[in-house]
C-alpha positions as CSV (number, residue, x, y, z in Angstrom):
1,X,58.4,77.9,131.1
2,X,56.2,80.6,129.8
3,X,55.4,81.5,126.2
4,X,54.2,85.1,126.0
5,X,52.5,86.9,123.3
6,X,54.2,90.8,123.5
7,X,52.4,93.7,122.3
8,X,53.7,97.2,121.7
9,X,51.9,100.1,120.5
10,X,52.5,103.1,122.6
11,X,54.6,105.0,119.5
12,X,54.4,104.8,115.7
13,X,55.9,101.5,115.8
14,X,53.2,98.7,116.0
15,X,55.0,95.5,117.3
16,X,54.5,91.7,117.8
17,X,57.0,89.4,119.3
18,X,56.2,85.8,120.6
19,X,59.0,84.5,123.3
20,X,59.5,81.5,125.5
21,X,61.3,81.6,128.3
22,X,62.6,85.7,127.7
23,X,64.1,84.6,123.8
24,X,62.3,85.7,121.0
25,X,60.8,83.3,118.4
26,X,59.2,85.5,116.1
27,X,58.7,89.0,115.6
28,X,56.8,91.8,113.5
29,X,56.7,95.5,113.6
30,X,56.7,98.6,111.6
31,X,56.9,101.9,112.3
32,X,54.8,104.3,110.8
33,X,53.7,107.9,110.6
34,X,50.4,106.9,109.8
35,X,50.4,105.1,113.2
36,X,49.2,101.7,111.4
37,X,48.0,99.9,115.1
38,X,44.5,99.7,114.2
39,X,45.4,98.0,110.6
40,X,48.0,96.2,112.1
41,X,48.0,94.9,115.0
42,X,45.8,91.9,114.6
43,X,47.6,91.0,111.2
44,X,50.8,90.7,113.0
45,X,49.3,88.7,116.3
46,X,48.4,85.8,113.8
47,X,51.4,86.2,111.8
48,X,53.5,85.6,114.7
49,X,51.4,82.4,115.6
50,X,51.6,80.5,112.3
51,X,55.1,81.3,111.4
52,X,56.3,79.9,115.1
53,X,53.6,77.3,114.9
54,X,51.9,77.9,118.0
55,X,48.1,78.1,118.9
56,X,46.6,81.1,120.8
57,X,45.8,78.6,123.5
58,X,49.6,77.7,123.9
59,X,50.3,81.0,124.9
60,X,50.8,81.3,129.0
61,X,50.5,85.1,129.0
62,X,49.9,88.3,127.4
63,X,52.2,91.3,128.1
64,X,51.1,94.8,126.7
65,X,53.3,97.9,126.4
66,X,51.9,100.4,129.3
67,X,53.0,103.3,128.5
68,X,53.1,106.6,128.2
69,X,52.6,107.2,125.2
70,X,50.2,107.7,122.1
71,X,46.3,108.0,123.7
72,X,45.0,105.9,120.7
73,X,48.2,103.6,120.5
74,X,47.8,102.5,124.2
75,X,44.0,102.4,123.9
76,X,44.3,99.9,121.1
77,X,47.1,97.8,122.4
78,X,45.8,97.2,125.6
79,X,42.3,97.0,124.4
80,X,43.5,94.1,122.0
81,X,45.5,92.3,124.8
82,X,42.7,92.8,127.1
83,X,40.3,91.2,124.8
84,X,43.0,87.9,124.2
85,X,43.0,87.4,128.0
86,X,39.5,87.2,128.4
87,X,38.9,84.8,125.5
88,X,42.3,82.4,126.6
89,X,41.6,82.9,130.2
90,X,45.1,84.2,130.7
91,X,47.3,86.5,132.7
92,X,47.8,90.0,131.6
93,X,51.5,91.7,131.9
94,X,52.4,95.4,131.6
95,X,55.5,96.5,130.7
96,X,56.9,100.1,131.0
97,X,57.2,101.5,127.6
98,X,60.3,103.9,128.5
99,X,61.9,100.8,131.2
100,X,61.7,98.4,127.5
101,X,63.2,101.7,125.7
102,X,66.1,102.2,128.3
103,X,66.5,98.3,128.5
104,X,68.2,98.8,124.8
105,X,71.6,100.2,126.5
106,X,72.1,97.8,130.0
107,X,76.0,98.9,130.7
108,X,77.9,97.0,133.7
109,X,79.3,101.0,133.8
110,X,78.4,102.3,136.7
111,X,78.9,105.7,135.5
112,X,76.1,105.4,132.9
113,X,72.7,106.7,133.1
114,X,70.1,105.9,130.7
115,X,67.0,108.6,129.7
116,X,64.5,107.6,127.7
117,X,62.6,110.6,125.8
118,X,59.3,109.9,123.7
119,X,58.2,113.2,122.2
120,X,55.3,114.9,123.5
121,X,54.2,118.5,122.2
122,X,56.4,121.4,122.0
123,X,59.4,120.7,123.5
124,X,57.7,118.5,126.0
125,X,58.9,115.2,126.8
126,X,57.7,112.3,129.0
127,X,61.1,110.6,130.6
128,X,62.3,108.4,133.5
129,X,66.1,108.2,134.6
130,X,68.0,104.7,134.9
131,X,71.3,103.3,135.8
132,X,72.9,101.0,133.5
133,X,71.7,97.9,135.2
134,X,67.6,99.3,134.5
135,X,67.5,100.5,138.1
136,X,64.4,103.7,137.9
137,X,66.4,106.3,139.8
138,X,63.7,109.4,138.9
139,X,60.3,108.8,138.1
140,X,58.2,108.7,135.0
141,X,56.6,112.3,134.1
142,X,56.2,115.0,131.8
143,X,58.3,117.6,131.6
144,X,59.6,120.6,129.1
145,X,63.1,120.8,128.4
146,X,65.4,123.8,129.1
147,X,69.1,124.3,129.5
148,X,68.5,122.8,133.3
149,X,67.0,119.5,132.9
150,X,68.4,116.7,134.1
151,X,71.4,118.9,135.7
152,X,72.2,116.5,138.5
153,X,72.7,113.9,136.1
154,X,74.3,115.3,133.1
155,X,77.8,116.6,134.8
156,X,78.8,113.5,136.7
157,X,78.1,110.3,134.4
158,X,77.7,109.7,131.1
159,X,74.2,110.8,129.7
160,X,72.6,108.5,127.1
161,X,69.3,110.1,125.9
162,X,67.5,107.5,123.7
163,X,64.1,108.0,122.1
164,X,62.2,110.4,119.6
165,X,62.5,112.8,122.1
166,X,66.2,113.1,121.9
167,X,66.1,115.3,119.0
168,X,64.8,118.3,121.5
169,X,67.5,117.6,123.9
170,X,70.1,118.1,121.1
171,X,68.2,121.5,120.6
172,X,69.1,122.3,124.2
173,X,71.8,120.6,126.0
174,X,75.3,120.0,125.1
175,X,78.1,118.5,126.6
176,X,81.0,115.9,126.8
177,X,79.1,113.6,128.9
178,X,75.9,113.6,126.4
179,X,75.1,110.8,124.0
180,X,72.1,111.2,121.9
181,X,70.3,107.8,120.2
182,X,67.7,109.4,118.5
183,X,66.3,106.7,116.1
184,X,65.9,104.5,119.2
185,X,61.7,103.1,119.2
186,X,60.0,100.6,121.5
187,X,59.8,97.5,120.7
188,X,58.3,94.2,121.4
189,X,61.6,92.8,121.4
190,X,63.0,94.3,124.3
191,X,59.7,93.4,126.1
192,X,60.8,89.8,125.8
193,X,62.8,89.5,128.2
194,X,61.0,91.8,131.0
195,X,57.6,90.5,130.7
196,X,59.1,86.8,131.5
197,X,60.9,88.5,134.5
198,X,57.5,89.3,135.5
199,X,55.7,86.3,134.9
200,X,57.9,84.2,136.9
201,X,57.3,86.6,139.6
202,X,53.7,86.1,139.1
203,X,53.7,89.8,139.0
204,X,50.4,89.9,136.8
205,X,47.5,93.2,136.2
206,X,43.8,93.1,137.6
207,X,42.6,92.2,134.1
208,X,39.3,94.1,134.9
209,X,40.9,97.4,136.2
210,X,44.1,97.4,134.2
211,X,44.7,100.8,132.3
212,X,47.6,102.2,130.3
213,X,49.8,105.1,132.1
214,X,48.4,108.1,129.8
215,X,50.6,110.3,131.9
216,X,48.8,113.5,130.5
217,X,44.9,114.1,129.6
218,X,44.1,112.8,125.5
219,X,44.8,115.1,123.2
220,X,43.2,114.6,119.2
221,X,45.9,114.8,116.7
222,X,45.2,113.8,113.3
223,X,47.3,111.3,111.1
224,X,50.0,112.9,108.9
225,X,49.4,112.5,105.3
């Protein structure tokens, strides 16, 4: 068994889900513009606790949302589940933020692949490319979209983009094939299920050396009022 305390922070969502054994027993997020991590965070950790009636002791793990993403959002998240492993003495699990993202539209179709898209600057994006079953089949980076991207997927299966970062593709690419879900957000919810995956695996993070995937150097960007 393994009862995990899931933390998500790489967007303007700040979420909190507690699961045993990959189901979710409690869960608390909001998404806001004001990115309310730092506010947040900690509020929702305990809330999560008491209204499942667990202890922080009970937990058997801590899984964190890796990234990319917000510089401040990861720093915060991981610094807060970093902090909970020390004091517990207890594993540390990461989870690919855009892997939980595309984990939202598993299809048994073959013919479906599955782009996540957070927003970066401009008409920048940071993406990965999956099949329906949440097999990575390009990897994770930075990239700005034109009327090329993602070419070799885009005219043989059908193209779900999912993410903030959909709204740019719309901008740009077109086509019978494409399906944009643009109010699609991480979530500690969909970590749930991968984060036990992993810690039945014993697939765990160097708790001393553990850092989130920035993918890009920190930019300063100011909250919006």
């Amino acid at each position: 068994m393994g009862l995990i305390l899931n933390l998500e922070t790489s967007t303007t969502n700040c979420s909190v889900s507690l699961a045993k054994d990959g189901e979710i027993l409690t869960l608390k997020e909001l998404n806001s513009a004001n990115y309310s991590h730092a506010e947040k965070l900690h509020v929702f950790i305990n809330e999560v606790m008491q209204e499942s009636g667990k202890q922080m002791q009970d937990l058997d793990a801590i899984a964190v949302s890796k990234g990319p993403g917000s510089y401040t959002g990861l720093r915060i998240g991981v610094s807060a589940a970093k902090g909970l492993c020390y004091a517990l003495d207890k594993p540390l699990i990461s989870v690919s933020t855009l892997k939980s993202m595309a984990s939202q539209l598993m299809s048994e179709d073959e013919n479906v692949i599955i782009i996540p898209v957070l927003d970066a600057r401009r008409m920048e994006v940071y993406s990965a490319v999956f099949d329906g079953q949440l097999h990575q089949i390009r990897e994770t980076k930075a990239e700005i979209i034109d009327e090329n991207s993602f070419q070799e997927y885009r005219d043989l299966k059908s193209v779900h983009f999912l993410g903030s970062g959909a709204e740019k593709i719309k901008e740009v690419l077109s086509g019978e094939h494409i399906t944009n879900h643009c109010n699609v957000i991480p979530s500690a919810k969909e970590m749930a299920t991968i984060s036990h995956q992993k810690f039945v695996k014993n697939d765990f993070e160097n708790l001393a050396y553990f850092e989130p995937y920035y993918l890009k150097d920190f930019v300063l960007q100011n909250k919006k009022k």
